[in-house]
TORPA-4810 file (N, C-alpha, C, O; in nm, 3 decimals):
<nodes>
NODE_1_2.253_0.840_3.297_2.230_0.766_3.175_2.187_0.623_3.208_2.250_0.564_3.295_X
NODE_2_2.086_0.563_3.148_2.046_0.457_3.187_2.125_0.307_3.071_2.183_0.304_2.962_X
NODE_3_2.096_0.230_3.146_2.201_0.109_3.046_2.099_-0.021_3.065_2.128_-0.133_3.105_X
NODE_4_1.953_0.037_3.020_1.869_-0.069_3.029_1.800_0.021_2.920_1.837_0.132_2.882_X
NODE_5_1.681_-0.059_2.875_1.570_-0.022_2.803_1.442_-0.114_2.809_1.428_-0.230_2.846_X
NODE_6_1.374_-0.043_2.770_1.222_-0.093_2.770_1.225_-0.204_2.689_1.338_-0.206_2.639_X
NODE_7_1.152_-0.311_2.645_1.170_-0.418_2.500_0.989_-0.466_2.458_0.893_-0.478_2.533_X
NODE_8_0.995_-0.475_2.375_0.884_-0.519_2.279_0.917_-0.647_2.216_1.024_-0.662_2.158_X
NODE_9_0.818_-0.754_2.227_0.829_-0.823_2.133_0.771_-0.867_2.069_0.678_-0.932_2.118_X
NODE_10_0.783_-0.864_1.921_0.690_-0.870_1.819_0.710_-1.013_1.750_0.804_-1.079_1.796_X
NODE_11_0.624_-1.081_1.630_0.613_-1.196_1.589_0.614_-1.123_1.429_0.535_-1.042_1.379_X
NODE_12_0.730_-1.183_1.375_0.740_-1.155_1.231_0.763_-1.303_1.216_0.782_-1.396_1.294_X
NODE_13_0.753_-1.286_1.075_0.719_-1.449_0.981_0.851_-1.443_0.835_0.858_-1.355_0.749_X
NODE_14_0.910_-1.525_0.845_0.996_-1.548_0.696_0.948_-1.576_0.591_0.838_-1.629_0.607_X
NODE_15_0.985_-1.565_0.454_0.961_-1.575_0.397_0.831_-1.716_0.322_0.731_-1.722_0.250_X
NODE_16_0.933_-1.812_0.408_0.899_-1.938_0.406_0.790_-1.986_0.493_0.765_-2.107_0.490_X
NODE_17_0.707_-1.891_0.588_0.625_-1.887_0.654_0.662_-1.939_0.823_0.589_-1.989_0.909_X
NODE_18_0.778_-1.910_0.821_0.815_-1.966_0.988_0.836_-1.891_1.054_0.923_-1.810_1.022_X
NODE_19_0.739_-1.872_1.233_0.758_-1.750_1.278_0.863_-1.752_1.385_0.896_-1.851_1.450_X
NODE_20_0.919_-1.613_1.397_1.007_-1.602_1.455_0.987_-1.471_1.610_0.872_-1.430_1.597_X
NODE_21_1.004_-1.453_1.643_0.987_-1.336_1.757_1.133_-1.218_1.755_1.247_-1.261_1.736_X
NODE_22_1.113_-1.112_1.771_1.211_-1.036_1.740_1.178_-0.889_1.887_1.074_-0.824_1.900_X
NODE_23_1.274_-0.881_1.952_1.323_-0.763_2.021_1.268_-0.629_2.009_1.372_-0.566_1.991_X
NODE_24_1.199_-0.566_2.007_1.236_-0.395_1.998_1.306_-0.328_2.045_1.285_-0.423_2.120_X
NODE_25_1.393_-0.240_2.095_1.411_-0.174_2.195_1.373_0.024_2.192_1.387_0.109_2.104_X
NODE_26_1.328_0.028_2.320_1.222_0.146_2.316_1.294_0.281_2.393_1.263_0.397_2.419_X
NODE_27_1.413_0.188_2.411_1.517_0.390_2.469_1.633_0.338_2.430_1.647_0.217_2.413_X
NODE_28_1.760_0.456_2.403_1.849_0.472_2.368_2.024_0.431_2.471_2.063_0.509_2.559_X
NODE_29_2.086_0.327_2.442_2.162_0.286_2.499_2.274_0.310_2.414_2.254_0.271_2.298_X
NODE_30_2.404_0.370_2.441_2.555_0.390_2.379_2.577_0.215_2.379_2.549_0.124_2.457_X
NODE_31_2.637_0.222_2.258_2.679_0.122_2.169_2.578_-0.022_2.154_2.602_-0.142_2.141_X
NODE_32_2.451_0.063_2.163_2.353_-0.064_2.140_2.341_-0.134_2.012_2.355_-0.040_1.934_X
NODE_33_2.324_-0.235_1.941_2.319_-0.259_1.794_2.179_-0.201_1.753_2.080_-0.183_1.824_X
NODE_34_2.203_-0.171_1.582_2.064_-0.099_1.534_1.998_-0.212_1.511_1.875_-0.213_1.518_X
NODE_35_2.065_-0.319_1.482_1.951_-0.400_1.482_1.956_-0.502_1.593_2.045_-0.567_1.648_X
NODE_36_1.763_-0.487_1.611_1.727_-0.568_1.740_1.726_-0.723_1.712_1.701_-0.770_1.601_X
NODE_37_1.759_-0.804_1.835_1.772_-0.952_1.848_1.655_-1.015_1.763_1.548_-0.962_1.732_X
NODE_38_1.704_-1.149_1.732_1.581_-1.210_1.678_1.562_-1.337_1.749_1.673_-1.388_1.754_X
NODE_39_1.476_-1.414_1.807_1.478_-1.543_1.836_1.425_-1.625_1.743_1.308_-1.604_1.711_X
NODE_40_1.484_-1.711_1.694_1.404_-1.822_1.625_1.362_-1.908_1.688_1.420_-1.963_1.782_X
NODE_41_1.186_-1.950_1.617_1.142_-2.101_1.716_1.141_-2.197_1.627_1.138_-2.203_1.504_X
NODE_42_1.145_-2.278_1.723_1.177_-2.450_1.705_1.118_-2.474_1.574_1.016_-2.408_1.550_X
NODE_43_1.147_-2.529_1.509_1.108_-2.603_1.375_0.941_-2.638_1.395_0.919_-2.682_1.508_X
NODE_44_0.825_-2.629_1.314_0.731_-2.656_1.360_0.636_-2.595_1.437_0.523_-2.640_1.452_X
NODE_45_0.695_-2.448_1.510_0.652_-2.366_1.614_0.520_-2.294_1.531_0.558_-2.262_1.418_X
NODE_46_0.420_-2.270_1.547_0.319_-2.216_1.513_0.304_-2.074_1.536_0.363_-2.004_1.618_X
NODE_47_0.205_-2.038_1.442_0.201_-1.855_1.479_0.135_-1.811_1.597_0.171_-1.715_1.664_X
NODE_48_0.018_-1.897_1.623_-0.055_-1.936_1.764_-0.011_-1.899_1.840_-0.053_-1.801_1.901_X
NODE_49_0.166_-2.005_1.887_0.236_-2.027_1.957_0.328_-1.914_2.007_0.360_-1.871_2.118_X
NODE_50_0.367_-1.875_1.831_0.455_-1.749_1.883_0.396_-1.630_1.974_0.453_-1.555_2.053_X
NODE_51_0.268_-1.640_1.934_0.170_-1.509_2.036_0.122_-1.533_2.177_0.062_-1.455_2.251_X
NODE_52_0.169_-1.685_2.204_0.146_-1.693_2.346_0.294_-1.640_2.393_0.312_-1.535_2.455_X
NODE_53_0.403_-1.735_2.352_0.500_-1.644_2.393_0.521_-1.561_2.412_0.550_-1.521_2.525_X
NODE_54_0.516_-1.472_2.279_0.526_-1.289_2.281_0.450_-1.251_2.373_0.502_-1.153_2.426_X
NODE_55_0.334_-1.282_2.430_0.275_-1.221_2.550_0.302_-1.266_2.643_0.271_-1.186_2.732_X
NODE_56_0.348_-1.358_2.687_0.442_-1.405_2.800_0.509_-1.283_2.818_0.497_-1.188_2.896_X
NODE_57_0.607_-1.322_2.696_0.722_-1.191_2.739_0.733_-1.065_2.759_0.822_-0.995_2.807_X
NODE_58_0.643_-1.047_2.720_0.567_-0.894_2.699_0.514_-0.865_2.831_0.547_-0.752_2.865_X
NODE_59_0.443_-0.928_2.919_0.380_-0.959_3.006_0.510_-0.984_3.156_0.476_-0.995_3.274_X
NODE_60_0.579_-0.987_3.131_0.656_-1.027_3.234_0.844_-0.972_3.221_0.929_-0.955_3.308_X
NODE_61_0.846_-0.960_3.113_0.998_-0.849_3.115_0.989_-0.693_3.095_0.928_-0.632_3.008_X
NODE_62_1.043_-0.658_3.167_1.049_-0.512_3.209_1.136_-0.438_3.187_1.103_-0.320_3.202_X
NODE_63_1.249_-0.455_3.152_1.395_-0.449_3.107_1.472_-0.568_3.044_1.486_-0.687_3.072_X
NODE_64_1.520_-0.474_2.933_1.638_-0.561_2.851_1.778_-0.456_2.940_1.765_-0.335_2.957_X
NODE_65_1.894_-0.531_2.983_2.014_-0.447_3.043_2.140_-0.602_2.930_2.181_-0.717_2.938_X
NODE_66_2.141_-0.466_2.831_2.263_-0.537_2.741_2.383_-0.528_2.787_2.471_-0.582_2.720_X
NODE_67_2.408_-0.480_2.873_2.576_-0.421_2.908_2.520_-0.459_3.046_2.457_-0.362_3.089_X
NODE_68_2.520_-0.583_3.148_2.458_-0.575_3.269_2.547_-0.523_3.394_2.526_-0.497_3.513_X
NODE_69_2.646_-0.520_3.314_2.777_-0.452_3.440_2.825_-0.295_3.457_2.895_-0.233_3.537_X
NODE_70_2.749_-0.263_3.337_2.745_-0.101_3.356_2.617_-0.002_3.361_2.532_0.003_3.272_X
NODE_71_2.615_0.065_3.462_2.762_0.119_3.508_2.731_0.026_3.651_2.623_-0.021_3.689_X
NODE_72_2.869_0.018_3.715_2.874_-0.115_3.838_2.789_-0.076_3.920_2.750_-0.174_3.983_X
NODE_73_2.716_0.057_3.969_2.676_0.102_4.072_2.515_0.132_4.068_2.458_0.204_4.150_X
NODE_74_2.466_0.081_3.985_2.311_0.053_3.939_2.248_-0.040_3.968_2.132_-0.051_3.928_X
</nodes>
């Protein structure tokens, strides 16, 4: 059983037009939350901005490991 997953991250916008970046997760982990993380940016952060990020991250994380101590031998 694996205790990592794949992650996506996408750029959703509030109501109020401020964007935010939010988590996917793309395999199945025991006692993962249904809902995925959200990051909020800085006051002022642009949508531009959020898409350089998101491809940053996208671009360079390979694993989300929510539980990083299990199992110890991984």
């Amino acid at each position: 059983m694996s205790y990592k997953t794949r992650v996506v991250f996408t750029i959703k916008e509030t109501d109020a037009g401020r964007p935010y970046l939010m988590m996917e997760f793309h395999d199945d982990i025991p006692g993962l939350p249904v809902d995925p993380p959200v990051f909020d940016l800085v006051d002022g952060a642009t949508m531009e901005e959020a898409e350089v990020v998101a491809k940053f991250l996208n671009a360079k994380i390979e694993f989300y490991r929510p539980f990083p101590m299990a199992p110890k031998d991984e």
